[in-house]
TIVEX-999097 format. One record per atom (N, C-alpha, C): atom name; residue number from 1; residue in three letters; x, y, z. Coordinates in pm, whole numbers, plus 50000, padded with zeros to 5 digits. Atoms other than C-alpha are relative to their C-alpha. Example, Ala and Ser with C-alpha at 12.3 -4.5 7.8 and 13.67 -1.06 7.14 Angstrom:
{"N",1,"ALA",{50089,49881,50000}},
{"CA",1,"ALA",{51230,49550,50780}},
{"C",1,"ALA",{50090,50120,50000}},
{"N",2,"SER",{49918,49881,49994}},
{"CA",2,"SER",{51367,49894,50714}},
{"C",2,"SER",{49923,50109,50073}},
//
This chain:
{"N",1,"UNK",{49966,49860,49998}},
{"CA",1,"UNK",{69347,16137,26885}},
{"C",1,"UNK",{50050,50040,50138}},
{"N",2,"UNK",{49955,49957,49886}},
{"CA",2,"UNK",{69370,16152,27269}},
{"C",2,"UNK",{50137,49999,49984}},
{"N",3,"UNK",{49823,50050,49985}},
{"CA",3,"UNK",{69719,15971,27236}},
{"C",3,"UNK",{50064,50104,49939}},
{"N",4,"UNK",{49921,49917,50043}},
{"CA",4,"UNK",{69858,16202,27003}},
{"C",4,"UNK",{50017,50129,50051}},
{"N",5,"UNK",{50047,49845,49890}},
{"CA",5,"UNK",{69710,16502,27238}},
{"C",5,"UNK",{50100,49983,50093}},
{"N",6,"UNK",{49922,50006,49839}},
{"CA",6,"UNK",{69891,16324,27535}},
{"C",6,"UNK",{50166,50035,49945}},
{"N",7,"UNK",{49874,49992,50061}},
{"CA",7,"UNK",{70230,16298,27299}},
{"C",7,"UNK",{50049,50129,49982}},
{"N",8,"UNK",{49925,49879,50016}},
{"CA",8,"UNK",{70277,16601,27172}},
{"C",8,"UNK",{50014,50073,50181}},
{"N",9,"UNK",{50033,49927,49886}},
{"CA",9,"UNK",{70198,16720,27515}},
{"C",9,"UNK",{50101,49972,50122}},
{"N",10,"UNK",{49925,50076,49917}},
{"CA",10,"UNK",{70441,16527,27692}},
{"C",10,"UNK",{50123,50057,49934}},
{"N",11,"UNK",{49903,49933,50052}},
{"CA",11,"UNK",{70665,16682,27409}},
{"C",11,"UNK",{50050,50085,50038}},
{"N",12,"UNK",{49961,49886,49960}},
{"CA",12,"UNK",{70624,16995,27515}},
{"C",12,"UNK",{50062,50008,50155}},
{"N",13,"UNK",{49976,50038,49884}},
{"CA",13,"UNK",{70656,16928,27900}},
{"C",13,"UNK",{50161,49976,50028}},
{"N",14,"UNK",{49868,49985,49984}},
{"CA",14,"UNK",{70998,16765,27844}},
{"C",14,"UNK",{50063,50078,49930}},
{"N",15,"UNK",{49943,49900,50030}},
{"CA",15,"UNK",{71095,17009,27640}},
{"C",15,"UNK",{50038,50127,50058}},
{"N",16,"UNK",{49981,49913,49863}},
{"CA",16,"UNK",{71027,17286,27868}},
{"C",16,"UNK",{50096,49978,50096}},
{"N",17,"UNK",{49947,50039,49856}},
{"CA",17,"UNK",{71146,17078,28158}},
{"C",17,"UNK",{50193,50018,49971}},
{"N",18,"UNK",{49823,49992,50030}},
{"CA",18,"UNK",{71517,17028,27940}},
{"C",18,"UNK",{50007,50193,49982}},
{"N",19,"UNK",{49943,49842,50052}},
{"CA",19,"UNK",{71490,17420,27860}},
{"C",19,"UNK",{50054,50066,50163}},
{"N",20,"UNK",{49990,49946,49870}},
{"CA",20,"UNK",{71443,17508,28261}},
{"C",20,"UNK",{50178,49928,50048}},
{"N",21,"UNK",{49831,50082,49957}},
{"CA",21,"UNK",{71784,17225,28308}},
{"C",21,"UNK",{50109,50104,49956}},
{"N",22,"UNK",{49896,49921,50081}},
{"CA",22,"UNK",{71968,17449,28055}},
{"C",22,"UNK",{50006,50119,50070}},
{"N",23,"UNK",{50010,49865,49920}},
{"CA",23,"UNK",{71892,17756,28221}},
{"C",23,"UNK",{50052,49950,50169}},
{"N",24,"UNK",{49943,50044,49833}},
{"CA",24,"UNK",{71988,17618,28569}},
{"C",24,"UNK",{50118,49999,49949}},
{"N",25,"UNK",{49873,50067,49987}},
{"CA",25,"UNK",{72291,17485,28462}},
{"C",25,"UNK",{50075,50142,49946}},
{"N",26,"UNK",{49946,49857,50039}},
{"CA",26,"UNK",{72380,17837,28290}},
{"C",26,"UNK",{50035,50075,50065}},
{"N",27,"UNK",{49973,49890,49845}},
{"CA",27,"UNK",{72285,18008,28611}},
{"C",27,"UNK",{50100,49957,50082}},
{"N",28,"UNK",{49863,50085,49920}},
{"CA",28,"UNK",{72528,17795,28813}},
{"C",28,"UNK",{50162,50048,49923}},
{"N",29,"UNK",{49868,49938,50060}},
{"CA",29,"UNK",{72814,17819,28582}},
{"C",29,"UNK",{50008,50120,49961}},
{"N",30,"UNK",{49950,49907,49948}},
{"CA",30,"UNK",{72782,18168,28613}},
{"C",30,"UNK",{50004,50069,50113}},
{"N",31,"UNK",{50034,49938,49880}},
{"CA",31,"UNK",{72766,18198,28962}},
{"C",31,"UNK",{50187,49888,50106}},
{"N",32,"UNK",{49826,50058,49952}},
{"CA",32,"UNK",{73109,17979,28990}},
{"C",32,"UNK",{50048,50164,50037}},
{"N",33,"UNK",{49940,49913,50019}},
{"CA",33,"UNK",{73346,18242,29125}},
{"C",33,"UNK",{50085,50005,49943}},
{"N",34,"UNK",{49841,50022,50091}},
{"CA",34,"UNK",{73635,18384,28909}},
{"C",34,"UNK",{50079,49889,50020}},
{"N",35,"UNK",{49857,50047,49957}},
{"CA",35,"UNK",{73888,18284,29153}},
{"C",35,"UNK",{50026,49823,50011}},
{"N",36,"UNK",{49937,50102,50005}},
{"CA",36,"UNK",{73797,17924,29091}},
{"C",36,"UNK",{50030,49942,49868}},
{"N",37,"UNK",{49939,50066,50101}},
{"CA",37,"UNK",{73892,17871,28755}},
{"C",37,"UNK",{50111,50004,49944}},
{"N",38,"UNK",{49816,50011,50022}},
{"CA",38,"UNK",{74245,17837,28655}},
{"C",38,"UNK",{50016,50130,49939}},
{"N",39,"UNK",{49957,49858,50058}},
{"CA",39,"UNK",{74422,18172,28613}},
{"C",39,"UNK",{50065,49939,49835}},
{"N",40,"UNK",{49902,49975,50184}},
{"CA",40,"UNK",{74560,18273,28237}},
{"C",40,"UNK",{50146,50050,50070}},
{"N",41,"UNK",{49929,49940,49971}},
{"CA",41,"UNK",{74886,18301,28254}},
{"C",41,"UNK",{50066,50093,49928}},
{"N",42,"UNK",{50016,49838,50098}},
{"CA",42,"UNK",{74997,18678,28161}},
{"C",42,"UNK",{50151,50007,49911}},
{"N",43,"UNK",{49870,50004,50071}},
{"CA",43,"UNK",{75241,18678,27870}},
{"C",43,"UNK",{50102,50094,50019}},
{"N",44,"UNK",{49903,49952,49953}},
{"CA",44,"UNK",{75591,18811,27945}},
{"C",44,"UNK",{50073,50140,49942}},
{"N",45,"UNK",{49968,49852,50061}},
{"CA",45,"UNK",{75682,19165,27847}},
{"C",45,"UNK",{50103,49991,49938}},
{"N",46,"UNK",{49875,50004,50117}},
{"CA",46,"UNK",{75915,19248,27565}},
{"C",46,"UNK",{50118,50072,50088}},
{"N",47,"UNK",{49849,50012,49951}},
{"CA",47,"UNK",{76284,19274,27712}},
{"C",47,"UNK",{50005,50135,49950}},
{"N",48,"UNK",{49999,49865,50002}},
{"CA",48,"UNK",{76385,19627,27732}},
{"C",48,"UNK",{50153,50011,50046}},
{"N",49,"UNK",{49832,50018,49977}},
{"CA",49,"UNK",{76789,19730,27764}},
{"C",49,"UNK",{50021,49952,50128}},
{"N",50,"UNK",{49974,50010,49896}},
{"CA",50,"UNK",{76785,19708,28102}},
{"C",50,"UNK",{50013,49895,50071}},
{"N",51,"UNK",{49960,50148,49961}},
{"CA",51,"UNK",{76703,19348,28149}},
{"C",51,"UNK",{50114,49878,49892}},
{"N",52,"UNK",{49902,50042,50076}},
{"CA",52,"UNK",{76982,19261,27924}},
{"C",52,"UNK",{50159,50046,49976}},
{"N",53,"UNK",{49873,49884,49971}},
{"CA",53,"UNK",{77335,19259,27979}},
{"C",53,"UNK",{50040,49879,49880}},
{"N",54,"UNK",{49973,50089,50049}},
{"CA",54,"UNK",{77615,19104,27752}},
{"C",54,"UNK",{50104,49897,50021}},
{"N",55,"UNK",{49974,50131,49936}},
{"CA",55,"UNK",{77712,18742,27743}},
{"C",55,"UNK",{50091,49972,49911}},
{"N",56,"UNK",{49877,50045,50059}},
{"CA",56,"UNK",{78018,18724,27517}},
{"C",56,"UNK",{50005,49989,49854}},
{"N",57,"UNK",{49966,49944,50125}},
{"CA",57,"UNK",{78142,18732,27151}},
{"C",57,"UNK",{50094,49872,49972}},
{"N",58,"UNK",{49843,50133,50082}},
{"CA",58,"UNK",{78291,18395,27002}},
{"C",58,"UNK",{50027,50005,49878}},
{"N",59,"UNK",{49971,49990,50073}},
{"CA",59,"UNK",{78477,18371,26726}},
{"C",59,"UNK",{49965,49878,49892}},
{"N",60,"UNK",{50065,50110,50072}},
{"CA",60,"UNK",{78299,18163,26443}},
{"C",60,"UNK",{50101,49941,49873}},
{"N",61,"UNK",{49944,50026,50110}},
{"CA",61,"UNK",{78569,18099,26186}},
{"C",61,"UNK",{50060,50182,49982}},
{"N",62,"UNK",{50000,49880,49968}},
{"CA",62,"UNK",{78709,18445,26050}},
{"C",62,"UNK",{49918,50097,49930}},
{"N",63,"UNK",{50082,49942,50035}},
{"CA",63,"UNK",{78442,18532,25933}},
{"C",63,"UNK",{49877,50068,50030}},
{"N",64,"UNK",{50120,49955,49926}},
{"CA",64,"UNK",{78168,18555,26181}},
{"C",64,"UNK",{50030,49987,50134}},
{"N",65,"UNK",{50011,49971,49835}},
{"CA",65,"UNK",{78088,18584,26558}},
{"C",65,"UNK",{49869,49954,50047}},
{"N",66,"UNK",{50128,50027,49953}},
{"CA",66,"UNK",{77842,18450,26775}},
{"C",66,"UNK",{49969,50117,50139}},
{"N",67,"UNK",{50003,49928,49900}},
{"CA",67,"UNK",{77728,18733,27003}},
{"C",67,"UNK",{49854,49933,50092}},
{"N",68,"UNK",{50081,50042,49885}},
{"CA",68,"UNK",{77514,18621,27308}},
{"C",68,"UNK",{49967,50086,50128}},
{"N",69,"UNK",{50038,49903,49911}},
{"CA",69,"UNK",{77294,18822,27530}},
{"C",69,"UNK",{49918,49981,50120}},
{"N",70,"UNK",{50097,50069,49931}},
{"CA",70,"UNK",{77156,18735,27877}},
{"C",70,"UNK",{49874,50113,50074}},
{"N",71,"UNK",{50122,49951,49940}},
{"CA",71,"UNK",{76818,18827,28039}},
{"C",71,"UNK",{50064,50004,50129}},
{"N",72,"UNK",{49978,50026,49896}},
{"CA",72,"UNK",{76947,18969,28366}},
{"C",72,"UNK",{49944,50047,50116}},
{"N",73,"UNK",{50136,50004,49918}},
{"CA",73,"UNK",{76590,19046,28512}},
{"C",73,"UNK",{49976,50158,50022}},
{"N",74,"UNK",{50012,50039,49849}},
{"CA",74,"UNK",{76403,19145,28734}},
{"C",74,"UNK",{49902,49901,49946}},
{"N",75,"UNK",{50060,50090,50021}},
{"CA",75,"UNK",{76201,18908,28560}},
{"C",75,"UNK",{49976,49928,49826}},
{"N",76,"UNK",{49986,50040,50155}},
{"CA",76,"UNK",{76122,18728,28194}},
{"C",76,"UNK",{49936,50102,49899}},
{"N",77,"UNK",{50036,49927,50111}},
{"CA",77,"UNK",{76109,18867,27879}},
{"C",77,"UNK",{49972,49978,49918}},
{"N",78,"UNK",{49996,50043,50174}},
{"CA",78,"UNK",{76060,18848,27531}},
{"C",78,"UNK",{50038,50082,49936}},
{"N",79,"UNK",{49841,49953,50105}},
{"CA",79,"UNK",{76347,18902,27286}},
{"C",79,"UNK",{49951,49945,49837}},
{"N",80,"UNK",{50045,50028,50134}},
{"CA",80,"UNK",{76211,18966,26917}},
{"C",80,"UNK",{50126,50044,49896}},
{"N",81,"UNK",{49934,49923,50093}},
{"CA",81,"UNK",{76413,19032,26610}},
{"C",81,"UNK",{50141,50001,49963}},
{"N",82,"UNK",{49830,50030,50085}},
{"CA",82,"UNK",{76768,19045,26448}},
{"C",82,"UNK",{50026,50174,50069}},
{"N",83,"UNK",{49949,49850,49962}},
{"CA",83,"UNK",{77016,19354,26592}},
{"C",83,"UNK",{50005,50081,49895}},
{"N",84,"UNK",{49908,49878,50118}},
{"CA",84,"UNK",{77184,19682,26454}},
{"C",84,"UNK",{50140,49930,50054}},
{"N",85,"UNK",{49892,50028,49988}},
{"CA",85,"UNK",{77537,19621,26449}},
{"C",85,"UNK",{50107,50168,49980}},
{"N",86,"UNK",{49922,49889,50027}},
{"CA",86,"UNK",{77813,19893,26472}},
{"C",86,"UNK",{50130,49984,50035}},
{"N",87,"UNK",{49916,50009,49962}},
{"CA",87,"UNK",{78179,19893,26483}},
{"C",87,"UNK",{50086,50057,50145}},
{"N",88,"UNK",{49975,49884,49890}},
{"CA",88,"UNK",{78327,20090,26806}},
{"C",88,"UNK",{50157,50050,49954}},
{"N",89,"UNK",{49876,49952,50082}},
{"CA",89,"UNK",{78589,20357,26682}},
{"C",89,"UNK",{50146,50004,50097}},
{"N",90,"UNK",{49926,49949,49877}},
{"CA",90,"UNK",{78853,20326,27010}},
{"C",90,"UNK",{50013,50104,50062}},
{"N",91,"UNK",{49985,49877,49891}},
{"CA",91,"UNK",{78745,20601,27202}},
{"C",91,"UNK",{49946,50118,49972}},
{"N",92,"UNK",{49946,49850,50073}},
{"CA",92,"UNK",{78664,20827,26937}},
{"C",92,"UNK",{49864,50004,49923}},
{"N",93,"UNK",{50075,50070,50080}},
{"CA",93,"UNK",{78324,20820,26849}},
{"C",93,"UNK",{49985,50079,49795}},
{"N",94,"UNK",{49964,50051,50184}},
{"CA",94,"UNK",{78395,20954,26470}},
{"C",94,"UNK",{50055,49898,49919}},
{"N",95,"UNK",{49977,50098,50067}},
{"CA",95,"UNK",{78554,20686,26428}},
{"C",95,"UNK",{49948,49865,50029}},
{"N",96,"UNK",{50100,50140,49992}},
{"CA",96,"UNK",{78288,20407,26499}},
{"C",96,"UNK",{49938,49976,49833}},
{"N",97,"UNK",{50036,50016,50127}},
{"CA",97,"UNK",{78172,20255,26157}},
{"C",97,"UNK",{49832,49935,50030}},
{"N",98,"UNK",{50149,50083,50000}},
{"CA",98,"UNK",{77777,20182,26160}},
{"C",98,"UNK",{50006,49905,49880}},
{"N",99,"UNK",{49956,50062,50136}},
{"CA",99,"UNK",{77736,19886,25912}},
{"C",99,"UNK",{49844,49972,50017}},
{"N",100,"UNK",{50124,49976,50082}},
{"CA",100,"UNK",{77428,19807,25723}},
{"C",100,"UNK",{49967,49806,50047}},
{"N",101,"UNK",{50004,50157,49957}},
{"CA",101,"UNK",{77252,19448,25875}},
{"C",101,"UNK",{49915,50000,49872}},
{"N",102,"UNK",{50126,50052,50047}},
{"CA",102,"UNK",{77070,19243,25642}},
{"C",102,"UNK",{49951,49878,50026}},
{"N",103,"UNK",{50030,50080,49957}},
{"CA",103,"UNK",{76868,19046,25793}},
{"C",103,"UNK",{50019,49822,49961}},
{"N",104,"UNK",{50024,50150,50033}},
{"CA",104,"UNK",{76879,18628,25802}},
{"C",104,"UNK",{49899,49930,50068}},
{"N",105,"UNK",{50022,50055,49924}},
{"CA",105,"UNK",{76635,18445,25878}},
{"C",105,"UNK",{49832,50086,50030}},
{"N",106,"UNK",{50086,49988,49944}},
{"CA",106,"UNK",{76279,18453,26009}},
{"C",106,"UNK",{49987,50056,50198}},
{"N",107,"UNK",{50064,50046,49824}},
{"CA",107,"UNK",{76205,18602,26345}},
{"C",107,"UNK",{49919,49950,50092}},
{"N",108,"UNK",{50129,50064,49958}},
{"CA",108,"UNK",{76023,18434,26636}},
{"C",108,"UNK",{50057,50108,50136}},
{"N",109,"UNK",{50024,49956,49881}},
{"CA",109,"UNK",{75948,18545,26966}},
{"C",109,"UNK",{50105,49924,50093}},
{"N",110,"UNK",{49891,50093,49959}},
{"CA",110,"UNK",{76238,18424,27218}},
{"C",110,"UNK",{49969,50017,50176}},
{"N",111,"UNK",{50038,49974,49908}},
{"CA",111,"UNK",{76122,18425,27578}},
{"C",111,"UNK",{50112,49962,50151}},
{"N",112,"UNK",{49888,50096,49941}},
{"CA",112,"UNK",{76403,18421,27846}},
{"C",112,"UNK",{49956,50061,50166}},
{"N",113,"UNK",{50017,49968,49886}},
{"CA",113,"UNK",{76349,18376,28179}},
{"C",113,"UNK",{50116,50075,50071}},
{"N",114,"UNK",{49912,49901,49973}},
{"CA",114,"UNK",{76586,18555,28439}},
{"C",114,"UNK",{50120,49902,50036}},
{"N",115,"UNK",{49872,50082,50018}},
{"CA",115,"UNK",{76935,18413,28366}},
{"C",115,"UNK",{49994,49943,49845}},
{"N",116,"UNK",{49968,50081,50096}},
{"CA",116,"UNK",{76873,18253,28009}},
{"C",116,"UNK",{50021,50110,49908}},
{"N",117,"UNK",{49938,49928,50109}},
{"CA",117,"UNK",{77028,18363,27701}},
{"C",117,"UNK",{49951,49956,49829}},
{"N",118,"UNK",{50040,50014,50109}},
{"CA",118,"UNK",{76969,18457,27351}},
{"C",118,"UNK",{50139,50028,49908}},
{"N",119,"UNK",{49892,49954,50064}},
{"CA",119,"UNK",{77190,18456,27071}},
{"C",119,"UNK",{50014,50002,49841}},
{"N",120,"UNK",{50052,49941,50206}},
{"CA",120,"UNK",{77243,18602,26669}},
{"C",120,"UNK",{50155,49978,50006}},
{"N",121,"UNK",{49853,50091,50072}},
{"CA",121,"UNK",{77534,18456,26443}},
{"C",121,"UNK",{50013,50153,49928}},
{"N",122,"UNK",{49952,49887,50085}},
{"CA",122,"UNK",{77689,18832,26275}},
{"C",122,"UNK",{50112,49919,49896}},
{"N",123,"UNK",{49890,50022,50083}},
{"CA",123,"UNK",{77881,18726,25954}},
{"C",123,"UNK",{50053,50102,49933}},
{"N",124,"UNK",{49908,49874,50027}},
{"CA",124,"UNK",{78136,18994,25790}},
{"C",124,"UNK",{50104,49957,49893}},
{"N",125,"UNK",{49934,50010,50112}},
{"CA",125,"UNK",{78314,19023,25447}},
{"C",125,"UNK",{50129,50042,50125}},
{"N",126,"UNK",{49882,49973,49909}},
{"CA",126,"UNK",{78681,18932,25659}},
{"C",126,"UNK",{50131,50071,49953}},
{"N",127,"UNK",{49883,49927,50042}},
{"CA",127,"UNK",{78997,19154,25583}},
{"C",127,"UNK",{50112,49870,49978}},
{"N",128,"UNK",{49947,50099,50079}},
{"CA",128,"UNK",{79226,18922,25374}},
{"C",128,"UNK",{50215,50003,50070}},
{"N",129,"UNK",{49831,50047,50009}},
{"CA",129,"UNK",{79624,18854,25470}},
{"C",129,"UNK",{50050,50014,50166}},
{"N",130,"UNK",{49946,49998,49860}},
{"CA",130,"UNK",{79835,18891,25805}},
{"C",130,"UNK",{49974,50165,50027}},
{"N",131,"UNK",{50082,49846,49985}},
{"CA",131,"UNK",{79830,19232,25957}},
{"C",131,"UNK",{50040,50104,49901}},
{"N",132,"UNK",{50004,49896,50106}},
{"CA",132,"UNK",{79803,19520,25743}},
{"C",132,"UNK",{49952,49925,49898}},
{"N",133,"UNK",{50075,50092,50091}},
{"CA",133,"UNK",{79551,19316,25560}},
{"C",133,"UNK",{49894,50089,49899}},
{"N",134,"UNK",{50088,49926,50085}},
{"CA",134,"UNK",{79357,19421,25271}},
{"C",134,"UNK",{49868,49944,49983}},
{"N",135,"UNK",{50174,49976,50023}},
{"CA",135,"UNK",{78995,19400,25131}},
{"C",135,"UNK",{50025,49918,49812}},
{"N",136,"UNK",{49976,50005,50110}},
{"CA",136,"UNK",{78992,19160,24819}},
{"C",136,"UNK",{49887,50065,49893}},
{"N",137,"UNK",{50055,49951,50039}},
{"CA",137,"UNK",{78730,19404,24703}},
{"C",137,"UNK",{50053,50168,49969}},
{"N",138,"UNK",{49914,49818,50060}},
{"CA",138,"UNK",{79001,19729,24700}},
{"C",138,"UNK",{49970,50055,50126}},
{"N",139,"UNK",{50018,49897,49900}},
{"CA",139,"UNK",{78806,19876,24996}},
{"C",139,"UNK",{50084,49996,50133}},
{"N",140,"UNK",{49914,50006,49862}},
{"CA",140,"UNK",{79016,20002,25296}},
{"C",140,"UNK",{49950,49926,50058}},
{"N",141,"UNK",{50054,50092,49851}},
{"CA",141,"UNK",{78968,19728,25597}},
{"C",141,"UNK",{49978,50092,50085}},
{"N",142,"UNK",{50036,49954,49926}},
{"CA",142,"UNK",{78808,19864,25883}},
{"C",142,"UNK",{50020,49894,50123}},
{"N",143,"UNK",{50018,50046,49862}},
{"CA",143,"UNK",{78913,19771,26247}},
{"C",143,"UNK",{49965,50045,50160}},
{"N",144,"UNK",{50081,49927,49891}},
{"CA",144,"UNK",{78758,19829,26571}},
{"C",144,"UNK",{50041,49870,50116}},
{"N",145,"UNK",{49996,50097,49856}},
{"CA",145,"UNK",{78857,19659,26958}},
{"C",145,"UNK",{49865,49977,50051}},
{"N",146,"UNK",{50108,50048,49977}},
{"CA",146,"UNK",{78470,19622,26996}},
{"C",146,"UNK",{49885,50004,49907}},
{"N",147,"UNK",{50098,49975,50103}},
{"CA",147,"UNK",{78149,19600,26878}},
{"C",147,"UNK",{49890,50016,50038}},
{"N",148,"UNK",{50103,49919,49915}},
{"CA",148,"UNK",{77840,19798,26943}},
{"C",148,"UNK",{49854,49929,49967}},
{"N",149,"UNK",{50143,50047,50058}},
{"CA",149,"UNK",{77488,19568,26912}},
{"C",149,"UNK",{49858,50113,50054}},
{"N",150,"UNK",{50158,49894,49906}},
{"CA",150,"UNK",{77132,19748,26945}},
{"C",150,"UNK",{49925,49885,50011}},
{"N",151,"UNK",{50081,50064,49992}},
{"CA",151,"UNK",{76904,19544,27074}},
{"C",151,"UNK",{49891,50003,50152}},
{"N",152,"UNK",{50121,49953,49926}},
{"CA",152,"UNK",{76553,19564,27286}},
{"C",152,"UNK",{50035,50141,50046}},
{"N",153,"UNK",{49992,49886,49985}},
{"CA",153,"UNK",{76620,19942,27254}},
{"C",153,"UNK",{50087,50075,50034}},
{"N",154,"UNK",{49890,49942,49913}},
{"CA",154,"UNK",{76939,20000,27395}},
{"C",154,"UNK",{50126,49935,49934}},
{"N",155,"UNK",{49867,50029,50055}},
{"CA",155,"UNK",{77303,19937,27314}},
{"C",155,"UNK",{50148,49916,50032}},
{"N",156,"UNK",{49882,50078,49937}},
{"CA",156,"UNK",{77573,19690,27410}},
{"C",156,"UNK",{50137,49949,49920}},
{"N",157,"UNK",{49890,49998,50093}},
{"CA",157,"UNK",{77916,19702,27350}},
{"C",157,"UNK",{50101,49906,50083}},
{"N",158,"UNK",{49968,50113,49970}},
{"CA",158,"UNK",{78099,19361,27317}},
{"C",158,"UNK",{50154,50017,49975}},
{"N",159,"UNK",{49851,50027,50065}},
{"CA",159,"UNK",{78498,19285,27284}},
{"C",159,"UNK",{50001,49855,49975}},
{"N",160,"UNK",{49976,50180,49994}},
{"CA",160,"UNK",{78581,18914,27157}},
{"C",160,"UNK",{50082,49923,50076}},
{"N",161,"UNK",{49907,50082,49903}},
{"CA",161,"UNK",{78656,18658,27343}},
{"C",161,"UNK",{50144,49987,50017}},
{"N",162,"UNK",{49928,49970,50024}},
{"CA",162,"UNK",{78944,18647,27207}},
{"C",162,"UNK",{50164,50079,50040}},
{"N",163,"UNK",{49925,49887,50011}},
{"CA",163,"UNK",{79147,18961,27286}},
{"C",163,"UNK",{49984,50079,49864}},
{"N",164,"UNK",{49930,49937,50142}},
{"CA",164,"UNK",{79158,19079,26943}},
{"C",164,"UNK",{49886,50076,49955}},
{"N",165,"UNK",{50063,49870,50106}},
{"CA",165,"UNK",{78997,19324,26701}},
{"C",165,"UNK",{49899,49940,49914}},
{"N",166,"UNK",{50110,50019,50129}},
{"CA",166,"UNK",{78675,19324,26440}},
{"C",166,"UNK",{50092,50036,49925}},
{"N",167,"UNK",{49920,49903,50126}},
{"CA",167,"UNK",{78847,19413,26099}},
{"C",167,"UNK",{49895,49929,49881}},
{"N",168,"UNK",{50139,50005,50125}},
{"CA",168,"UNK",{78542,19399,25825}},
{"C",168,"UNK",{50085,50074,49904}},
{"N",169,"UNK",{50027,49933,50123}},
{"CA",169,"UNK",{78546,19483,25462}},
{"C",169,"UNK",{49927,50055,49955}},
{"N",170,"UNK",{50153,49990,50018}},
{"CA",170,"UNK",{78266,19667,25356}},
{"C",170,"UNK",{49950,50074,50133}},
{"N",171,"UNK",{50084,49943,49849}},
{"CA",171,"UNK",{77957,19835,25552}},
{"C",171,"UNK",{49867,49898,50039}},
{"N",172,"UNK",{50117,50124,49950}},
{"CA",172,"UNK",{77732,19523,25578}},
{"C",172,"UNK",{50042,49905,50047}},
{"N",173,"UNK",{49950,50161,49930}},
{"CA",173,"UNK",{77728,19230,25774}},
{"C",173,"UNK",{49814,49910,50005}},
{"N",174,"UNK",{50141,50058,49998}},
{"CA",174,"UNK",{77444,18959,25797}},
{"C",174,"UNK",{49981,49940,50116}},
{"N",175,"UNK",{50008,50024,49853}},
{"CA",175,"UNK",{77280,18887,26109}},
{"C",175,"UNK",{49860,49901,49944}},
{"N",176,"UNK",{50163,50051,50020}},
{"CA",176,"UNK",{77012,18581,26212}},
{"C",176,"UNK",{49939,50096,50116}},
{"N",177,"UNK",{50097,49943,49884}},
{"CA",177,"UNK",{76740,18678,26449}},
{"C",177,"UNK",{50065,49944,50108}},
{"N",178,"UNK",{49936,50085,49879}},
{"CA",178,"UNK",{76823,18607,26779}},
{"C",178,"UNK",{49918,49881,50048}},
{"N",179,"UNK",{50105,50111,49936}},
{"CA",179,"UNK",{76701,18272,26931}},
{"C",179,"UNK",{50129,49949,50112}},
{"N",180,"UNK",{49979,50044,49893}},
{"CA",180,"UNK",{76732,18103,27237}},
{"C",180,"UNK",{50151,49889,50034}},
{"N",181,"UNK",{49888,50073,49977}},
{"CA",181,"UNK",{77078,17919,27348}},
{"C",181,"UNK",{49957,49863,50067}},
{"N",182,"UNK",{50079,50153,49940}},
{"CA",182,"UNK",{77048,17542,27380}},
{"C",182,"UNK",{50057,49955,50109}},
//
């Protein structure tokens, strides 16, 4: 009976003794200071017009456009989401045509440091023949020397590389989200 007296007893002892370890070692690791454990680093604020100017307008076939927009600081951002799109009327704003996006595409989060670029593919029912081109849907063609994107809150208005004119059919066009330029 002693033995089993001394056992359990010895149980308790190291038990205790590991409970007092745990508690030390608790107190310690909270007595580390902040400043020595590796900072978080603080995720990058959503891109706002201002850090975004624009980066050009290629011509994808004649049907679409690749518009491209750069982050031009004061520091990185994050660029969510697919634009608005709008025609620009030459000068006149009654005659700008807003057109109707529908989206393509999943958005992600696009994070650009200061200088990198993001960019959304706009496709457009194209006005059909040489100039004075029609709409093989009947509807008047619509042309415009630029084109007005909304994006992180603000508005940028592109001409194509090109020289030349938008001329859409229709008031929709399909846009992807914007993502990052490789």
């Amino acid at each position: 009976m002693a033995c089993i007296v001394k056992g359990v007893a010895a149980r308790r002892r190291a038990g205790t003794a590991l409970g007092a370890v745990s508690v030390a070692a608790a107190l310690l690791a909270a007595a580390v200071p902040a400043s020595a454990e590796a900072p978080a680093a603080a995720p990058a604020p959503a891109c706002r017009s201002g850090h975004l100017v624009p980066g050009g307008v290629e011509r994808l076939g004649v049907d679409a456009v690749r518009v491209t927009v750069v982050n031009e600081g004061p520091g990185p951002c994050v660029l969510w989401g697919h634009p608005t799109v709008a025609l620009a009327g030459q000068g006149a704003p009654s005659r700008a045509r807003a057109l109707t996006v529908v989206r393509q595409g999943s958005a992600r989060p696009v994070e650009l440091v200061v200088g990198a670029a993001a960019q959304t593919r706009i496709v457009f029912i194209p006005v059909l023949g040489e100039a004075g081109g029609y709409c093989a849907s009947g509807v008047e063609p619509f042309a415009a020397p630029s084109m007005v994107i909304g994006v992180a809150g603000g508005r940028l208005q592109l001409a194509p590389d090109d020289g030349g004119s938008f001329a859409v059919c229709g008031t929709a066009v399909r846009a992807t989200a914007f993502s990052p330029v490789p």
